[in-house]
N, C-alpha and C positions, 0 to 999 in steps of 0.2 A: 751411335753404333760403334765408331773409331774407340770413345772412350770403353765403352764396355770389353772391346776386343783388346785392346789395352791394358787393363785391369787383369783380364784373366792371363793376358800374356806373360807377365809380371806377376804372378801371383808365386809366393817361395814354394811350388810343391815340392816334394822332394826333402824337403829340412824335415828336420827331427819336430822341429818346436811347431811348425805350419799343422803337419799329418797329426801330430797329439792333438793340435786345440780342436781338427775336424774332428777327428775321432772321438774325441770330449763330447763336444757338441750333439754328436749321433747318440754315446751312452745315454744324454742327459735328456736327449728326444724320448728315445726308448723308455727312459725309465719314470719319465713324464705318460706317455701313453698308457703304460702297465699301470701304475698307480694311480695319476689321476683322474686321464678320461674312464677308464672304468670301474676301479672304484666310487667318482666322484661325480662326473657330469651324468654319463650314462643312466644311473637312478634319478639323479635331478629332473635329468629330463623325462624318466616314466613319472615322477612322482609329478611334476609339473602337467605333462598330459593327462594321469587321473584327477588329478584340482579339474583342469578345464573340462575334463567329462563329467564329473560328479559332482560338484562342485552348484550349488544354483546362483542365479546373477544376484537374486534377493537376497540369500543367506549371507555372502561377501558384501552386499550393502550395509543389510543389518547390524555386522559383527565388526565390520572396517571402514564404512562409508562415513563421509562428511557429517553424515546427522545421528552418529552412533555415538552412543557416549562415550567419552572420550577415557574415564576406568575401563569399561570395554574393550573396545577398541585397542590400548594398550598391553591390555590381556591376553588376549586374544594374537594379536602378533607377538609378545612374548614367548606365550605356550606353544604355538605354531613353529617360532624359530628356536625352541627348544629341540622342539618333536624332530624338528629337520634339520638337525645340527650340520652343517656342508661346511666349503669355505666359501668364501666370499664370492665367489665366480660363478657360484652353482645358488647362489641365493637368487643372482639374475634373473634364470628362466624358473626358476619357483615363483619368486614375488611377481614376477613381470606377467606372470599365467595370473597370478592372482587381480593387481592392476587392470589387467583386459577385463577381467568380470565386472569389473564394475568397480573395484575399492580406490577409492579418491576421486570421483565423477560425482556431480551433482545428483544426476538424472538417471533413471533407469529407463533403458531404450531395449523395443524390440527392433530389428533392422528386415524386413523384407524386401528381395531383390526381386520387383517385377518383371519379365522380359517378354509377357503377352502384349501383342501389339494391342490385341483389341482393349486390353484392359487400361495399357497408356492412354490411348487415343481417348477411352471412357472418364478417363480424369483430366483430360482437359490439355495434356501436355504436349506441346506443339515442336518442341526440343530435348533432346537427352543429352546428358542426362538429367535424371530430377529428384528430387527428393520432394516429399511428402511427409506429414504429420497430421494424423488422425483423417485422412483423408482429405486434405487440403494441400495443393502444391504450395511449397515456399520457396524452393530454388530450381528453378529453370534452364536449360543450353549450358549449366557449369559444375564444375566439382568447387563444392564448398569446404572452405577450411574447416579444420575442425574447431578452431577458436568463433568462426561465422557459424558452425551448425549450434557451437552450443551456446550462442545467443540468440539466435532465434530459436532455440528450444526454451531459453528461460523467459523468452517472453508474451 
């Protein structure tokens, strides 16, 4: 707390060369917000939410997933990062929308979240949380990593 009160005590307000570099800094905010965030992320980010609306978890399997061939596959994220030509920051929530569907995951999962007691208690579960597959509990009383879930899905 002394240091920070300190710091700002001491700080050259008042100089010519202090007030330009703020005032720099505020143009260079501003003209970041004007042109990037909306030009740039702002659509990213609708075109990322229409991927995960439209988008199905099989088609991102089929066209980007582990067992898609790999001309495919390459193809396909070519054309893709044609079509979405961004910069680098805005590929983030593009590809990262596209990732959650499914593309680089062995397995294709549906995830239902139960929270009927009767229907817990019906499977058996003595503990929450639980995870289940195919109607069969496999983890009990804990949150399973995701490296844990997805070996006992492959096995």
């Amino acid at each position: 707390m002394v240091g920070i009160f300190l710091l700002i005590y001491f700080l050259p307000a008042g100089t010519a060369r202090f007030d330009n570099a703020v005032l720099e800094g505020i143009r260079l905010t501003h003209c970041y917000a004007q042109e990037h965030v909306i030009l740039c992320l702002l659509p990213a980010f609708l075109i990322a939410g229409a991927m995960a609306a439209y988008l199905s978890q099989g088609a991102v399997m089929h066209y980007l997933g582990p067992a898609a061939p790999k001309p495919v596959a390459f193809g396909m994220a070519s054309v893709s990062r044609m079509l979405l030509a961004v910069c680098s920051c805005t590929v983030l929530p593009l590809f990262g929308g596209i990732y959650r569907r499914g593309a680089g995951l062995g397995l294709t999962v549906e995830i239902e979240k139960v929270t009927d007691m009767n229907a817990i208690i019906d499977k058996g579960v003595m503990r929450t949380p639980a995870l289940g597959v195919d109607g069969e509990v496999i983890v009990e009383g804990k949150v399973a990593s995701a490296e844990e879930i997805q070996r006992l899905l492959k096995a």
